[in-house]
Legacy VTK file of the C-alpha trace (Angstrom):
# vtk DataFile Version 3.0
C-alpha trace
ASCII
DATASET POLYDATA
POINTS 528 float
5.357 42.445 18.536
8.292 41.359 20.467
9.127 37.375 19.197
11.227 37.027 22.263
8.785 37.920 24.620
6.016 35.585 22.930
8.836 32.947 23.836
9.312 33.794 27.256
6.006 33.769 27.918
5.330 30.056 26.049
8.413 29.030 28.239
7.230 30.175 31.527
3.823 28.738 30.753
4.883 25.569 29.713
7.787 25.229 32.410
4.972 25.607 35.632
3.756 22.639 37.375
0.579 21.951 36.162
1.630 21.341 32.631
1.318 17.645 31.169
4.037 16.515 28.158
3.097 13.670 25.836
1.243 11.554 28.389
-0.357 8.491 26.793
-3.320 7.406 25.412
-4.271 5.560 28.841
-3.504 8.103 30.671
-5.125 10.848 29.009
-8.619 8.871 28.739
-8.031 8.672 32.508
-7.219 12.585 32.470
-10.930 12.858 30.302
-12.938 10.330 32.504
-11.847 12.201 35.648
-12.158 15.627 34.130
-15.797 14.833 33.095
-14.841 16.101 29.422
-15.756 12.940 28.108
-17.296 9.009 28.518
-16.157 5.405 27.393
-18.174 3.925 24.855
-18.955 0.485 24.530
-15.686 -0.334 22.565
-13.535 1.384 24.693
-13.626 4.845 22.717
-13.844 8.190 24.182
-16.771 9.737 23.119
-17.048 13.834 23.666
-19.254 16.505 22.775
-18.560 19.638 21.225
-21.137 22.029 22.058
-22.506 25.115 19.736
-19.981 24.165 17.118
-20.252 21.010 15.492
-18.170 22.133 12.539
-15.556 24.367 11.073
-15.972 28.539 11.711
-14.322 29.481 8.490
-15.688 33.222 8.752
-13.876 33.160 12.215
-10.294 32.021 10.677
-7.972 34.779 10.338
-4.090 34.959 8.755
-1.946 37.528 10.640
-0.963 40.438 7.940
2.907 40.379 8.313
5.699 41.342 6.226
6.823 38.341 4.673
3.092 36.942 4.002
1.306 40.196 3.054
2.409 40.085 -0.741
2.111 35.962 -0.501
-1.274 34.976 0.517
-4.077 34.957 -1.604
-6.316 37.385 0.735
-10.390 37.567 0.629
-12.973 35.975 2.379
-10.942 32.577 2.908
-8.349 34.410 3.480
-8.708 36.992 5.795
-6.002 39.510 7.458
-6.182 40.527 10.980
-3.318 42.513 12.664
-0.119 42.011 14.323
-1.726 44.093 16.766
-4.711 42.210 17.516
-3.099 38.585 17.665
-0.928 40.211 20.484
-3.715 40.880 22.857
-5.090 37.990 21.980
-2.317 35.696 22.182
-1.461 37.389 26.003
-4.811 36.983 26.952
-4.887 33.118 26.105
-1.624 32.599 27.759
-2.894 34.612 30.703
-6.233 32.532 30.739
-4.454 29.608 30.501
-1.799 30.053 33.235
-4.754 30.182 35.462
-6.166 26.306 34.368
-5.893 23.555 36.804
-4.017 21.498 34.054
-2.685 21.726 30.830
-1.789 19.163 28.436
1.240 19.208 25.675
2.340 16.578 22.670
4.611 17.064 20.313
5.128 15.197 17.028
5.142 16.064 13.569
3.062 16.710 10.235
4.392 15.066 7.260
5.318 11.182 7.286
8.309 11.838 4.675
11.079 12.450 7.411
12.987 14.983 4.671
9.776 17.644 4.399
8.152 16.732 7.909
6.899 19.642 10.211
7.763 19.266 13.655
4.693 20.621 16.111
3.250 21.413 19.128
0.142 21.218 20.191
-1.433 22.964 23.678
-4.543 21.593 24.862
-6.849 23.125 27.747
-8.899 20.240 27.159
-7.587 16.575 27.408
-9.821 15.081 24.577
-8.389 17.775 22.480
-4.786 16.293 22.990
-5.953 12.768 22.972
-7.259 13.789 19.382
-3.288 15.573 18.612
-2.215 12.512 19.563
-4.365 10.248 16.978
-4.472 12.948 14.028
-0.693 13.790 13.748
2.539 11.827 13.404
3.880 10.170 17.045
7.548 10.690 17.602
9.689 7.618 18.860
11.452 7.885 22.229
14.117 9.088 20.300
12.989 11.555 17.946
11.512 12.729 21.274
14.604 13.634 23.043
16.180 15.944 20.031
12.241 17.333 18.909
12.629 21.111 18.210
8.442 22.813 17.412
8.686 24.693 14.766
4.798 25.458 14.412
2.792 25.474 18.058
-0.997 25.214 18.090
-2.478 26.705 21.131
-6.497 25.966 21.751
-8.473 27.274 24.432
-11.763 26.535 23.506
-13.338 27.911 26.679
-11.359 31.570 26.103
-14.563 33.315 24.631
-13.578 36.511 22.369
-15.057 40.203 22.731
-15.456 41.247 18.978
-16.015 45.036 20.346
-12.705 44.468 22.106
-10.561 41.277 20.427
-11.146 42.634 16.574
-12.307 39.384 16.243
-15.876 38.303 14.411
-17.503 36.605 17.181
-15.999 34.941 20.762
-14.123 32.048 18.331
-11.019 32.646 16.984
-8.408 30.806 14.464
-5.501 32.371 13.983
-2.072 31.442 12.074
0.556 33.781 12.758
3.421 32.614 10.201
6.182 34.798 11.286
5.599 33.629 15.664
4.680 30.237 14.065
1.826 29.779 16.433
-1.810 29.142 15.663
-4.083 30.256 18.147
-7.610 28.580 19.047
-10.350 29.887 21.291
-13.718 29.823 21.507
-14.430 26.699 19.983
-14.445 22.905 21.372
-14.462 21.227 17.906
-11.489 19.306 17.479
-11.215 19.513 13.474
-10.110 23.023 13.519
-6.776 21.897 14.850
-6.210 19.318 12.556
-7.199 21.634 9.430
-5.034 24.821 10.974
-1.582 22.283 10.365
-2.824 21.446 6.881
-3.280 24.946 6.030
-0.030 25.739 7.374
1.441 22.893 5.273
-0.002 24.132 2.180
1.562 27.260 2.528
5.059 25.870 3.477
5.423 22.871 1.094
5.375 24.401 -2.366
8.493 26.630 -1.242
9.934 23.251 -1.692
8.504 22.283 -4.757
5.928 19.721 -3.183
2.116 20.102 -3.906
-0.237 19.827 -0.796
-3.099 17.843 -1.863
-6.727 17.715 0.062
-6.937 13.852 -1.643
-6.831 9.909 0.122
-3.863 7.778 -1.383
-3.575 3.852 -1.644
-1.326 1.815 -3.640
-1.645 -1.614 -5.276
0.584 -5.264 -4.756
3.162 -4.046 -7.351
3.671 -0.694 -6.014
1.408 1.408 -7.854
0.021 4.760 -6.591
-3.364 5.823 -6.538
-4.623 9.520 -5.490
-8.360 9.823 -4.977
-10.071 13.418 -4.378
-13.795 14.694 -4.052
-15.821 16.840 -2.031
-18.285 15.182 0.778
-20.863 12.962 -0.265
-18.762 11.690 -3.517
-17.416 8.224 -2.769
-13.800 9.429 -1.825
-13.256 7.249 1.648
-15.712 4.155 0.079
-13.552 3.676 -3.206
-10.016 4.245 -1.762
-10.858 2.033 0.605
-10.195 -0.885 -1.023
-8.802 -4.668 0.230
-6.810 -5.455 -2.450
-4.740 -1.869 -2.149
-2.702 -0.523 0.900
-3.692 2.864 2.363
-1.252 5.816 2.330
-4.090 7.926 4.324
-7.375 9.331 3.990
-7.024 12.769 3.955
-3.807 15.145 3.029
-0.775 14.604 1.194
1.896 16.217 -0.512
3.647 14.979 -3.599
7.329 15.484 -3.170
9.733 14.581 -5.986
10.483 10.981 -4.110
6.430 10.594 -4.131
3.345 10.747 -2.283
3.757 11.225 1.814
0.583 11.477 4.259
0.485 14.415 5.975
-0.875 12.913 8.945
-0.398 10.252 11.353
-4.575 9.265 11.528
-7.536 9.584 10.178
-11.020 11.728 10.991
-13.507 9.827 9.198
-17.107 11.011 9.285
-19.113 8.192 10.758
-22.849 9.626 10.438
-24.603 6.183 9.494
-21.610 3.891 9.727
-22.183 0.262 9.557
-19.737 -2.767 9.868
-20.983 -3.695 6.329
-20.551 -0.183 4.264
-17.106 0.418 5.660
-15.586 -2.458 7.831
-12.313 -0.834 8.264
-13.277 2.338 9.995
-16.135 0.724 12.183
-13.637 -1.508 13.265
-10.991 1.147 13.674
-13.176 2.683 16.883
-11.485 1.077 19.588
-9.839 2.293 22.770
-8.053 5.739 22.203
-10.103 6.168 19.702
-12.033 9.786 19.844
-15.907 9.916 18.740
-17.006 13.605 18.486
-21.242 14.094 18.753
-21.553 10.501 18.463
-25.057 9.826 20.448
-24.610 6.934 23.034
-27.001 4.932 23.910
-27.465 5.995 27.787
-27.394 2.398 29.693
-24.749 0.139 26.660
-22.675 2.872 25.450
-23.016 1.604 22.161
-22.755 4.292 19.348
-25.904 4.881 17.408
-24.431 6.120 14.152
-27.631 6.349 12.498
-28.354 9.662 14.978
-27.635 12.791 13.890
-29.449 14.664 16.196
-26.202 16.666 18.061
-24.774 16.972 13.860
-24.737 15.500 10.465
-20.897 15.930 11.220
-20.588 13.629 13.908
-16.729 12.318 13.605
-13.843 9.277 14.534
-10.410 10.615 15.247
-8.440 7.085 15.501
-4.510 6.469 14.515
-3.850 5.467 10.697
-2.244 2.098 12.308
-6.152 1.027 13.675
-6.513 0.005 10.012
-4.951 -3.215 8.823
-4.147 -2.616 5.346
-1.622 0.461 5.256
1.509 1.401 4.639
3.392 2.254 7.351
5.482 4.419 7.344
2.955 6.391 5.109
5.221 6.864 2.333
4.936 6.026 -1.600
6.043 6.168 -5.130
5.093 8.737 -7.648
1.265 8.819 -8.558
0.119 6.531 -11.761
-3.528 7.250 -11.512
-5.164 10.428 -10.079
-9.328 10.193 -10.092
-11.623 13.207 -9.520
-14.725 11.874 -7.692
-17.587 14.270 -8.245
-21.090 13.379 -7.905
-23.271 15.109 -10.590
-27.002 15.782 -9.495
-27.021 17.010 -12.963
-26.538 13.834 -14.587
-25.179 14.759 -17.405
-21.129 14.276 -16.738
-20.296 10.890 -18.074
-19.588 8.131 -15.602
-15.764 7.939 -16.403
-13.379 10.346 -18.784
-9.641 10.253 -19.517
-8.544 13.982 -19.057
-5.992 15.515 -20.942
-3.556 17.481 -18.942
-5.643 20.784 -19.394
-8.772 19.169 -17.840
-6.657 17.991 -15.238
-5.802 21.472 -14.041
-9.372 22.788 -14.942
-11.452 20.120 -13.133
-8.523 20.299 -10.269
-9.203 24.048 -10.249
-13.393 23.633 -10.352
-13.371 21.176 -8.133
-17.292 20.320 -8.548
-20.041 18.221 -6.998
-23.421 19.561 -6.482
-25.762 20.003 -3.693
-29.285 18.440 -3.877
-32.550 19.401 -3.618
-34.064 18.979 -0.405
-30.621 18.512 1.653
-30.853 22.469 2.335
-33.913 25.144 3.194
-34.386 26.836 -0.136
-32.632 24.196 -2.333
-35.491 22.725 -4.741
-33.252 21.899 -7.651
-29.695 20.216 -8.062
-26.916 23.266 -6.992
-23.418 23.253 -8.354
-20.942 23.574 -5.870
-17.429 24.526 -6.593
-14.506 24.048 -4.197
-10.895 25.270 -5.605
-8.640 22.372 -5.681
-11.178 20.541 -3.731
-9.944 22.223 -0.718
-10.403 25.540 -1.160
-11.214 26.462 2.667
-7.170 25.372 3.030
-5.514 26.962 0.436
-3.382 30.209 1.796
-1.799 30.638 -1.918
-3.568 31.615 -4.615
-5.032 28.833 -6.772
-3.936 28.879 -9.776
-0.089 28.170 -8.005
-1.192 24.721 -6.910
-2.421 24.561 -10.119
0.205 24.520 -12.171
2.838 22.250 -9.399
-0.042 19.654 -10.371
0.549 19.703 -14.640
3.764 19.880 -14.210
3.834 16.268 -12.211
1.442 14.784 -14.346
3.726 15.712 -17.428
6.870 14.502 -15.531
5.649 11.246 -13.922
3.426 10.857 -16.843
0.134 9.939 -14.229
-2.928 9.389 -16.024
-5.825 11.641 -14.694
-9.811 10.251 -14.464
-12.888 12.584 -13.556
-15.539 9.745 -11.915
-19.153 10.815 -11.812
-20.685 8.840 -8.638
-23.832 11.001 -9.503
-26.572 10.614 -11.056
-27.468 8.443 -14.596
-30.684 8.522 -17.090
-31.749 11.950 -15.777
-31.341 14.708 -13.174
-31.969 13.964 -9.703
-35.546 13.224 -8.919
-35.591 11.393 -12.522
-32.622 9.572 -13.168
-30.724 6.709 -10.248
-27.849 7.302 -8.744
-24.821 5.188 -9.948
-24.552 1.746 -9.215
-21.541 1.024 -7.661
-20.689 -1.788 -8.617
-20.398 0.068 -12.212
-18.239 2.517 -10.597
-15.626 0.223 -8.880
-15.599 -1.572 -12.109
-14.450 1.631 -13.568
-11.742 2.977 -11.111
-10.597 -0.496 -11.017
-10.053 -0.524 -14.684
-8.268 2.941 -14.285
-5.908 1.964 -11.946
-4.893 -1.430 -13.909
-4.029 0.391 -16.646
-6.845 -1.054 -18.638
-8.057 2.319 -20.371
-4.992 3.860 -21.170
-5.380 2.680 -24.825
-9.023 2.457 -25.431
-11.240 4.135 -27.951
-12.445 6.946 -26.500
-15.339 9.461 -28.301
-15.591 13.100 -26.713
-17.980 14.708 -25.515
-19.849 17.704 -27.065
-20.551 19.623 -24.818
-17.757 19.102 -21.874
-15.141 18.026 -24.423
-14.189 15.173 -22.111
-12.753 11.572 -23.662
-15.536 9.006 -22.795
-13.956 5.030 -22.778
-16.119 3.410 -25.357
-16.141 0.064 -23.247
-15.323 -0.451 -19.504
-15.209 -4.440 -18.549
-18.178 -4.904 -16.232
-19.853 -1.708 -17.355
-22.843 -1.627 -20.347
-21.779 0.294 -22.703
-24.967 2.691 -22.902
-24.319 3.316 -19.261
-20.857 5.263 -20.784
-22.534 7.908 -22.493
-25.069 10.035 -20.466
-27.192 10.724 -23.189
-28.061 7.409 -23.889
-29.184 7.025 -20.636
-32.088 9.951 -20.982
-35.461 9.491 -22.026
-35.312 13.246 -23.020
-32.816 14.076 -25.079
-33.936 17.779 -25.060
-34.073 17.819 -21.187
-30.452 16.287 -21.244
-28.984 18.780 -23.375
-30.755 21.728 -21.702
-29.203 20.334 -18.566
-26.117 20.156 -20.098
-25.839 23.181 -21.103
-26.949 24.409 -17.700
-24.208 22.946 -16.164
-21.395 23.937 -18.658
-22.391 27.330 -18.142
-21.824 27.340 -14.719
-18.332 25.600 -15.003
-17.633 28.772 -16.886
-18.965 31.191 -14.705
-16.811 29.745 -11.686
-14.191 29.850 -13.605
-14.153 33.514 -14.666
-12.524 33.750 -11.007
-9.439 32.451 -12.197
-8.208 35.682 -13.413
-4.415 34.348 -13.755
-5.138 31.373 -15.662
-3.193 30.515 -18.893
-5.871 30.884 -22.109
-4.447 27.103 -23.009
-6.143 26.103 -19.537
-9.658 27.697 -20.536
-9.927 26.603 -24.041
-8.456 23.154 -23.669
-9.574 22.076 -20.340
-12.784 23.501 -20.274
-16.531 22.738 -21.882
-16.740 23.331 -25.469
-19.895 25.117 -25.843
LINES 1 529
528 0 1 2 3 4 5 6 7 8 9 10 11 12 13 14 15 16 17 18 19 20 21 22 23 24 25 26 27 28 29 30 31 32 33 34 35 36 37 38 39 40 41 42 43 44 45 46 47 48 49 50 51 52 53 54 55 56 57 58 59 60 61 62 63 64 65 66 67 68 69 70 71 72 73 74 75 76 77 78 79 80 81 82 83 84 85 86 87 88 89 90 91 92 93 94 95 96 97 98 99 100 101 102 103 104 105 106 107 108 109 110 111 112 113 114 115 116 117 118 119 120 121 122 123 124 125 126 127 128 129 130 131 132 133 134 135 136 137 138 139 140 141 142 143 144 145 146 147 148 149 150 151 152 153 154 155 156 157 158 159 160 161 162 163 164 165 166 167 168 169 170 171 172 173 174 175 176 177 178 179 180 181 182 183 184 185 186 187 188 189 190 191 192 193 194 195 196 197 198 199 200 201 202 203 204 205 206 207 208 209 210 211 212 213 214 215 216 217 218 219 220 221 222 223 224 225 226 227 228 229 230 231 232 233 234 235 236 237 238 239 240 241 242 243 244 245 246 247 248 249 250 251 252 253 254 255 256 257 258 259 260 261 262 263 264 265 266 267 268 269 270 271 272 273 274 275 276 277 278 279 280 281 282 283 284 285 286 287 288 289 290 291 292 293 294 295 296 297 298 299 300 301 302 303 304 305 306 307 308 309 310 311 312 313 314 315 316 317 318 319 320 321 322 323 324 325 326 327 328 329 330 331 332 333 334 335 336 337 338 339 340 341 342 343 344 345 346 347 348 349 350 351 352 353 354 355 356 357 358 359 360 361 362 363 364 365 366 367 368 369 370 371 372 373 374 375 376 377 378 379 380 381 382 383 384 385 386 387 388 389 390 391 392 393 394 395 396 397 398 399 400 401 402 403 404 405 406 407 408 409 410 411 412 413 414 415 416 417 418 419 420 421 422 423 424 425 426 427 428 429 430 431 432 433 434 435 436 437 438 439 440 441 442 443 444 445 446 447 448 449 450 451 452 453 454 455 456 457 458 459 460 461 462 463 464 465 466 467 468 469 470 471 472 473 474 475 476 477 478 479 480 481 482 483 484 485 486 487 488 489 490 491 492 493 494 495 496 497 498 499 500 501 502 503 504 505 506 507 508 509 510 511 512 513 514 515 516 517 518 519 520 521 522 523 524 525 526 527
């Protein structure tokens, strides 16, 4: 494929009339409003609709198989290679599609908030809701930083481009390609928003460790005297509810990377899921929906406009795309020290993992690589039982290098800036779910608040038989039964069956991990 050509062809595009270049939020919820892409809500938001896809196509996300990333990425079904060849028909049939649109829409800005490892982009939008979400989700370049802005990544979405698999070599009419040699990441066939915002991650977790920074799929806040807190767990484990927190500043909800000046968001807003949202449960981001704000398959009622957030009848997945600054307690620019606590949130159905456990460095890196939760019964067709669900470095959908490389960039900071590493079960207590209650959280803010004061760094601890993990003896605020997950069972053969269960599945995920150091398995993992 000839680079130059691509260019030419980006520059003519870009350089014809119809081409809009960082207009603002006014004017591009005008640009929605008259395009009929989208309506005002009740507090001034733009609310849009996305159609047959409500979420992520990961089997539709491709990585072009070039020279210098063939030997680098960590191919498979995450992962998967498509051809030089086929992104160039593609990509010349998008730009041909698109030089025939009535209007296009352009804004530039940047990924990373630490101006020494920040990404500049570029982001091309049939749609104007799609580039009034670029302009929330990523970083906003000053006037200045505007005149001298040079992409060197361009994202290119067309969701109403449909694919021909028989013809495209694609999987289905939606397409998400990253091409890292003609920097470009091309979108079609697809009107939700997200997959925009998770192409640039992807991208940056592929770029940053070149530079010795590990991308993390984690929220960060930090306290009054400057320490850092990183917070990470799959959906449904407490992540956004206990790093949102009025007493600590927030770094950003999402991504980071961990350079060796500190933490940095990755982003420049957040995308917080909003399915029954309520001005008590989470003030900050209810409050955060305002004008510019974006609110994807959020039903409206028809005559007020008000959001019903209760509704998931378009999606579970219904979303708020709104700038990090709509929150009052951040940092700004989103930029910390080095990390003193790191918590992984999972939330047992099991419950058998103990509320809180110091980890050793070994259990960092295995629990980091497991990344559990589990799925319960009843939430999906066929699911009558608690399910384990594993996602590498609880972001395994994002992770173009192989796993066991983030791995490691993560011991090695905990050993240099000495950060003291939690696993917090927001799961289930006194039996499995169905038998036992879920944790009271009150209990569990008690704990991570104890955590991140520094309160358990010296407390007697007693491990755990079967996972091998240090339980704190006493936790201020917490009964001390409540510590040890046997005591909470009625049935102590039931518990340790279930145990069991689940340490044998820990082990069975792991047995993917085929480049793992031995010290990792036999010290980080359960005993039995």
């Amino acid at each position: 494929m000839n680079s130059v050509r691509i260019s030419n062809q980006l520059s003519e595009l870009l350089a014809s009339g119809h081409v809009h270049v960082q207009l603002s939020v006014p004017q591009l919820v005008e640009k929605v409003l008259t395009r009929n892409e989208g309506v005002l809500t009740s507090t001034g938001a733009v609310r849009a609709t996305t159609g047959k896809y409500t979420g992520r196509s990961p089997k539709d996300k491709f990585i072009v198989e070039e020279a210098s990333t063939k030997d680098k990425i960590d191919w498979g079904t995450v992962n998967q290679p498509i051809s030089p060849e086929v992104f160039e028909r593609l990509y010349n049939k998008v730009l041909g599609y698109l030089k025939d649109r009535d209007e296009l829409f352009v804004f530039k800005g940047f990924a990373g908030a630490d101006k020494k490892h920040r990404l500049p982009i570029q982001v091309i939008n049939e749609f104007a809701w799609h580039n009034l979400f670029a302009h929330q989700l990523f970083i906003r370049p000053t006037a200045e930083e505007l005149l001298t802005h040079e992409e060197q990544f361009t994202v290119i979405s067309a969701p109403n481009f449909k694919a021909d698999p028989m013809i495209d070599g694609t999987k289905s009419e939606t397409f998400i390609i990253v091409s890292f040699e003609r920097k470009t990441v091309l979108i079609g066939g697809t009107e939700y928003a997200g997959e925009m915002k998770k192409s640039i991650f992807s991208i940056m977790n592929y770029l940053l460790p070149e530079n010795n920074i590990l991308p993390m799929h984690c929220s960060a806040n930090v306290g009054v005297e400057g320490d850092v807190a990183l917070f990470f767990g799959l959906s449904g484990t407490g992540k956004t509810t206990l790093s949102a927190d009025a007493n600590r500043r927030l770094i950003g909800d999402d991504e980071h990377g961990w350079s060796a000046n500190g933490v940095f968001n990755i982003e420049g807003g957040c995308y917080a899921k909003c399915i029954n949202l309520s001005r008590e449960k989470e003030p900050q981001i209810f409050d955060a929906i305002h004008f510019g704000s974006v609110l994807e398959n959020v039903v409206l009622n028809k005559e007020t406009r008000v959001a019903d957030y209760d509704d998931g009848t378009l999606t579970e997945n219904t979303r708020a795309a709104y700038p990090i600054q709509s929150i009052s307690n951040i940092v700004d620019p989103s930029v910390a020290g080095h990390p003193n606590t790191i918590i992984f949130l999972t939330a047992d159905a099991f419950g058998v993992l103990p509320p809180i456990a110091k980890l050793s460095k070994e259990q960092a890196m295995y629990h980091f690589l497991s990344g559990y939760t589990s799925k319960l019964a009843g939430t999906e067709q066929g699911i009558t039982s608690p399910q384990a669900t594993f996602s590498t470095c609880f972001g395994s959908p994002f992770l173009p290098l192989e796993a066991t490389r983030y791995a490691e960039m993560l011991g090695t900071k905990i050993d240099e800036h000495n950060a003291k590493v939690y696993l917090v079960n927001t799961g289930w207590t006194g039996g499995e779910y169905g038998v036992g209650s879920r944790m009271k959280l009150s209990y569990t803010r008690s704990m991570v608040q104890a955590a991140l004061e520094g309160e358990l760094n010296h407390v007697e601890t007693c491990k755990d038989p079967i996972f091998g993990l240090e339980i704190p003896l006493h936790v201020p605020g917490v009964p001390d039964d409540v510590l040890q997950p046997n005591r909470t069972w009625a049935d102590q053969e039931a518990y340790q069956m279930k145990a069991n269960e689940l340490a044998t599945k820990f082990k069975d995920n792991f047995k993917k991990f085929a480049n793992v150091s031995a010290q990792i398995v036999d010290k980080g993992g359960p005993l039995v």
